[in-house]
C-alpha positions in Angstrom: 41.2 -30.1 -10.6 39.7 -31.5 -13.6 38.9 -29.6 -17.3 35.5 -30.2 -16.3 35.2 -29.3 -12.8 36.7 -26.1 -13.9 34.6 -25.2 -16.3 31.5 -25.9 -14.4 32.9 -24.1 -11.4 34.1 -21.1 -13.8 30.6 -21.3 -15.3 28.8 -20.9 -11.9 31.0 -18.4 -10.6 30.6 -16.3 -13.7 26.5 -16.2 -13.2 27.3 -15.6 -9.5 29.0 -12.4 -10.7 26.6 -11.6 -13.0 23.7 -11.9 -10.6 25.6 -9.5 -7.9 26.4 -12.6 -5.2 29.9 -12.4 -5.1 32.1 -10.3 -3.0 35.8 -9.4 -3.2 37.1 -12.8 -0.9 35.6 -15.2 -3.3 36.7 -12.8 -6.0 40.2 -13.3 -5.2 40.0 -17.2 -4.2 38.8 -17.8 -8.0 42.1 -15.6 -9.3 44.1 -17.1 -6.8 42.8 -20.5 -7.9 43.5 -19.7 -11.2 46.6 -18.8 -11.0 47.5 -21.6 -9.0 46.5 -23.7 -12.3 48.4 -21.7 -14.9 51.6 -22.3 -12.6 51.1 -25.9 -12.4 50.4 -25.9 -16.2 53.4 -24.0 -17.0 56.1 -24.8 -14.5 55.6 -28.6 -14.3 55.1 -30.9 -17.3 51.4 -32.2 -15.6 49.7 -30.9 -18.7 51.9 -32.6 -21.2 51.2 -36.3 -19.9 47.5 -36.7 -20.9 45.7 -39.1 -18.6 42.4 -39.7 -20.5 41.7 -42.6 -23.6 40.6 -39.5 -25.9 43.6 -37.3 -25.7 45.8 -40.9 -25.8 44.2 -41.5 -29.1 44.6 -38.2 -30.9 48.3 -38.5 -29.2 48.6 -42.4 -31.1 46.8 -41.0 -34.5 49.6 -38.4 -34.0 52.5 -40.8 -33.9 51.1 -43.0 -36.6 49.9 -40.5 -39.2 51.2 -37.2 -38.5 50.0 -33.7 -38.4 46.4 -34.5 -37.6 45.2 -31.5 -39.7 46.0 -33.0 -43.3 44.4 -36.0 -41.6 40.6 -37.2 -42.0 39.0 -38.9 -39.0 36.0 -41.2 -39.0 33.8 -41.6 -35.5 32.0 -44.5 -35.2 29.3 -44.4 -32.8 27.5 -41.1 -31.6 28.2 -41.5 -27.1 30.3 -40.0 -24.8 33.6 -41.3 -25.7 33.3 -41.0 -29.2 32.6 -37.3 -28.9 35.4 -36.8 -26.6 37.9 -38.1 -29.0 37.1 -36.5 -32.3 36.8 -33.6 -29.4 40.5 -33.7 -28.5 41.9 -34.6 -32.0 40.3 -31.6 -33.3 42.0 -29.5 -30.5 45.3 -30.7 -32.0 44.1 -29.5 -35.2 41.8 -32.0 -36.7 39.4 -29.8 -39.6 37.6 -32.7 -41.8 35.4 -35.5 -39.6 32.4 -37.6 -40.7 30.4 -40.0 -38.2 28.9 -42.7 -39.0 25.6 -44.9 -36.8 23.1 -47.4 -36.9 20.7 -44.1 -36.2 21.9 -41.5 -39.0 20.0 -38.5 -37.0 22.3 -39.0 -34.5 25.6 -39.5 -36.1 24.5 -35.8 -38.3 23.7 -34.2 -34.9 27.5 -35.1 -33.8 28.8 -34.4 -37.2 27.2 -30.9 -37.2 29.2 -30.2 -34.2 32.2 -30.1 -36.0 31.0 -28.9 -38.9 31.2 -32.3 -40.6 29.4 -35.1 -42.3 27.7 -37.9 -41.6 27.1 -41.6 -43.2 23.8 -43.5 -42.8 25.5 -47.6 -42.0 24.9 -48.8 -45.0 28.0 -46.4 -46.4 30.2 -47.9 -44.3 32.8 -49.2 -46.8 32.5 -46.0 -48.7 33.1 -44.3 -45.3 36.4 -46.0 -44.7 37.4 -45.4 -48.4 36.8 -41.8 -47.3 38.7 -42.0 -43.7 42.4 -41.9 -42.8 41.9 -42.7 -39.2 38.8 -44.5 -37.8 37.5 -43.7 -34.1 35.5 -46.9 -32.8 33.5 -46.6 -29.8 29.3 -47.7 -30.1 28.8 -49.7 -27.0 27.4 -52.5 -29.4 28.0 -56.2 -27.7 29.7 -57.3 -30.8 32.1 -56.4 -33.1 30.5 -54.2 -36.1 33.5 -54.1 -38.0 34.7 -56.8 -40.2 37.7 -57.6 -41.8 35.6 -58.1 -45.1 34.3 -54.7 -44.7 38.3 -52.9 -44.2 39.4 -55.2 -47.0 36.5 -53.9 -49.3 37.2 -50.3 -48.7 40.7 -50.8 -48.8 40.5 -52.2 -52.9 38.7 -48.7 -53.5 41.3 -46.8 -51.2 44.1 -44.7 -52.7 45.1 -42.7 -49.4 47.8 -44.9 -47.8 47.7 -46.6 -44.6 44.2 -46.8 -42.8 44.4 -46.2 -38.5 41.6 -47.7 -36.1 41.5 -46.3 -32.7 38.9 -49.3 -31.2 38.0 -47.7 -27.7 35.2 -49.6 -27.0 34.5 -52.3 -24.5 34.1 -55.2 -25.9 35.9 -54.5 -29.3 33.7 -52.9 -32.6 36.7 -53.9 -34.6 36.6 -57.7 -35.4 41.0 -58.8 -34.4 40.9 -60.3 -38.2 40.7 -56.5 -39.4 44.9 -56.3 -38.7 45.8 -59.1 -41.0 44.3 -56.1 -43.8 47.4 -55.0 -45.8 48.1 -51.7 -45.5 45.8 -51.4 -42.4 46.8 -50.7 -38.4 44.8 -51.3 -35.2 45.2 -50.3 -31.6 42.3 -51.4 -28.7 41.4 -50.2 -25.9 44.3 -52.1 -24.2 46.9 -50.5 -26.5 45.3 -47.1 -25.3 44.9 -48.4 -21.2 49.0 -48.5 -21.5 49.9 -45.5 -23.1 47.4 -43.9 -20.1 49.7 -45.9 -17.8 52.4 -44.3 -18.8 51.1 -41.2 -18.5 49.7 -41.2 -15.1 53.3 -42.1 -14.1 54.6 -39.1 -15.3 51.7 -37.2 -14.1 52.4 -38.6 -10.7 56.3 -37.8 -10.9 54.9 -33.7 -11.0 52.8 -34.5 -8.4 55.5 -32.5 -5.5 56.6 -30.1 -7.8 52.7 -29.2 -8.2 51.8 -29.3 -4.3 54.5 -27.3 -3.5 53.1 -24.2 -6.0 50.0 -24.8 -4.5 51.0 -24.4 -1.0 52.8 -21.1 -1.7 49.1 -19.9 -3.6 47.4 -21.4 -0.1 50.0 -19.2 2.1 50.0 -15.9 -0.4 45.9 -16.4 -0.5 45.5 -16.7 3.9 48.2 -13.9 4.2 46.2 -11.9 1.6 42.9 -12.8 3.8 44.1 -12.0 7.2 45.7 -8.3 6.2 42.1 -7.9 5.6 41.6 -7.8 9.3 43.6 -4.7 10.1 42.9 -2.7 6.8 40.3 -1.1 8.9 43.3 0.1 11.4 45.6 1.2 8.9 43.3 3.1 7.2 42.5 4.6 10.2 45.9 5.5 11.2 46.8 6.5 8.2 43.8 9.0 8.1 44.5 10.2 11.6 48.1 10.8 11.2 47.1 13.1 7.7 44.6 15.0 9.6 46.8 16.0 12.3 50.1 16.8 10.3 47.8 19.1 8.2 46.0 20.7 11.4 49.4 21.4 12.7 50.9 22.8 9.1 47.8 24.8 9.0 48.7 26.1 12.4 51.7 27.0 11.7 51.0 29.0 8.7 48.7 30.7 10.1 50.9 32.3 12.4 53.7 32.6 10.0 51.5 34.6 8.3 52.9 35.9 4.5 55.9 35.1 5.1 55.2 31.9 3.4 53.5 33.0 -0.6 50.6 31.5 -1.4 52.1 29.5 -4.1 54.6 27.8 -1.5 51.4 26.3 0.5 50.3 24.0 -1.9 53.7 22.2 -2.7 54.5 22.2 2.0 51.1 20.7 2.0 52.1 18.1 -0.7 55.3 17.7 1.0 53.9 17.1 4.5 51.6 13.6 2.6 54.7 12.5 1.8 56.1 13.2 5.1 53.4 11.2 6.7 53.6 8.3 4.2 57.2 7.8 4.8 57.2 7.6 8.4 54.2 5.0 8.5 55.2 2.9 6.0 56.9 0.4 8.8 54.3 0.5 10.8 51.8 -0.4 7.8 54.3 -3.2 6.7 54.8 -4.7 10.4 50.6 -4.7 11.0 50.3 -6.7 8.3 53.0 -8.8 8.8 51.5 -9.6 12.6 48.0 -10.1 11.2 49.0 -13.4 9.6 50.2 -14.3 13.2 48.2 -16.0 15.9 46.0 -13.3 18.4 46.7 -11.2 15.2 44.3 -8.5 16.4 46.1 -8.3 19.5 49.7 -8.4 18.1 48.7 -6.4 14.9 47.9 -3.2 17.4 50.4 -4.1 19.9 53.0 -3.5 16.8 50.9 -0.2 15.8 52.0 1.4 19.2 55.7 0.0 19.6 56.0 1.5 16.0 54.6 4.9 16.8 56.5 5.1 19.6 59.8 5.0 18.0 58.2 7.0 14.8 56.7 9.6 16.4 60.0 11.3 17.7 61.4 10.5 14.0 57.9 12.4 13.1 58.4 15.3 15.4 62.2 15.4 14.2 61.0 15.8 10.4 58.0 18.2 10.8 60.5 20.5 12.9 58.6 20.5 16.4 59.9 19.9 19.9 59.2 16.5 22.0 56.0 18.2 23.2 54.3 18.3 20.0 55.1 14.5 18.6 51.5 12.4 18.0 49.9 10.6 21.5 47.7 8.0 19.9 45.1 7.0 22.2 44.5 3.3 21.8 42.6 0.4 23.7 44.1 -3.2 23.7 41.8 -5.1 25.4 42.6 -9.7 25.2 39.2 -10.1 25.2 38.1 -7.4 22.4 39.4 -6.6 19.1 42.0 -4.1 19.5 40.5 -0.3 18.3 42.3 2.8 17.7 41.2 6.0 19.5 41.4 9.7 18.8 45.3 10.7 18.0 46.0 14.4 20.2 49.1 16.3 19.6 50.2 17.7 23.6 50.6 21.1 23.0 46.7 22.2 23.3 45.9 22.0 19.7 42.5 20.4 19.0 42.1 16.8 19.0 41.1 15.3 15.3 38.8 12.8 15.9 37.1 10.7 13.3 
């Protein structure tokens, strides 16, 4: 996924959000999304191997000059391109950038940006006194640079060695301009191969990257399909709660003070935990068959095998005989999603319905 596409995605889901229109599945594909991306960014070296002419420049002024932030850049030509590079040098830590155009409003709109300063064309030389590295890209059919004009700045220049970055097709910087002492020039082909080289490291990550997104794919569907029987184990939780406290009550009741008061609470508290215990398999085998084909089918099909073996273990640990364990009443029907009915204990106490 692109810098762009996920920022304009990001941006849309954001005012989706905000206007109330999204709901907890598309909440969690976003994250999941997300997260996908930051693993591919930090456990692969993708993200290191720029593919794009703009981030292969600031990497060349990078080589040549150094730390970009003692540097000064000069962007010739206002479009597209020229904005992405002065863009992704100042990313790397680029602070002082002029532009310079044939149309001065528009090179101070783009030097505003970046809280810089522009030349009108007829500063040109005075410009490239002024510039370390000089970003080329106007779209003019002919070159607007000239060797004269380099060597004429260079007389006035006391800053060392002057960079161009020509990324624009055809050329703004005349060839003649690297015979300049003192002076280096890449084009657009220099740039083209060190994208090459790139994209064949980006393409080496490519497995590596597939294979983290496959296991975000599978966490995300196994995620979506538990949804299905959340319903169910609420529902089974809440039944089995009800009716171990119906039959504590019960048996407190006739117990009468025997059991203080301040014994209750912590047998009630006791009995939760009783309850959680004993249908924690079940909970983790219904999800586990919701992921499956038929899932409804096999998710409830699992719910009673479980119960059936728990409900003795259930009877066991609450202290009553093989009369009183839970029935759960449930439908399975091929044809129908699978539905739990009322649970009834056997010994006559009152069914807990919900």
């Amino acid at each position: 996924m692109s810098r762009r596409f996920r920022g304009r995605s990001g941006s849309a889901f954001e005012e989706a959000q905000a206007a109330g229109t999204t709901g907890p599945i598309l909440s969690h594909l976003f994250a999941a999304v997300a997260h996908a991306g930051k693993r591919a960014r930090t456990e692969t070296a993708i993200s290191r191997h720029t593919a794009s002419v703009s981030h292969a420049a600031a990497n060349l002024a990078e080589a040549e000059l150094g730390n970009l932030g003692e540097l000064r850049a000069l962007v010739v030509g206002t479009g597209e391109m020229a904005e992405l590079a002065i863009d992704a040098m100042v990313k790397r830590g680029l602070t002082e950038v002029a532009c310079i155009n044939r149309t001065y409003s528009s090179a101070s709109e783009l030097a505003r940006k970046y809280q810089g300063k522009a030349y009108n064309w007829y500063h040109l030389p005075k410009a490239l006194k002024w510039a370390d590295v000089v970003i080329t890209a106007t779209g003019a059919p002919h070159a607007v640079i000239s060797a004269d004009d380099v060597a004429e700045a260079m007389q006035q220049r006391r800053r060392g060695q002057l960079l161009f970055i020509d990324i624009a097709v055809p050329r703004d910087v005349a060839e003649t301009v690297a015979s300049v002492d003192n002076v280096i020039l890449y084009d657009i082909d220099h740039l083209r191969s060190a994208v090459d080289e790139s994209l064949a490291h980006r393409r080496a990550c490519v497995p590596d990257v597939e294979a983290i997104l496959a296991d975000e794919v599978e966490e995300f569907l196994e995620w979506l399909h538990g949804r299905r029987v959340a319903p169910v184990i609420v529902d089974m939780r809440k039944r089995a709660e009800i009716l171990a406290a119906a039959e504590l009550e019960q048996t407190l009741s006739k117990i009468g003070d025997a059991v203080p008061e301040a014994m209750r609470e912590p047998l009630r508290l006791m009995t939760r935990r009783i309850v959680n215990k004993v249908l924690h398999e079940a909970t983790v085998n219904l999800k586990s068959h919701s992921c499956r084909p038929n899932s409804d089918q096999c998710a409830m099909r699992s719910y009673v095998q479980m119960l059936e073996h728990e409900r003795s273990e259930f009877a066991r640990t609450m202290g009553w005989d093989g009369h009183e364990a839970i029935q759960p009443r449930i439908a399975i029907d091929d044809g129908q999603p699978a539905t739990v009915g009322a649970a009834e204990p056997t010994n006559g106490t009152t069914s807990q319905r919900g």
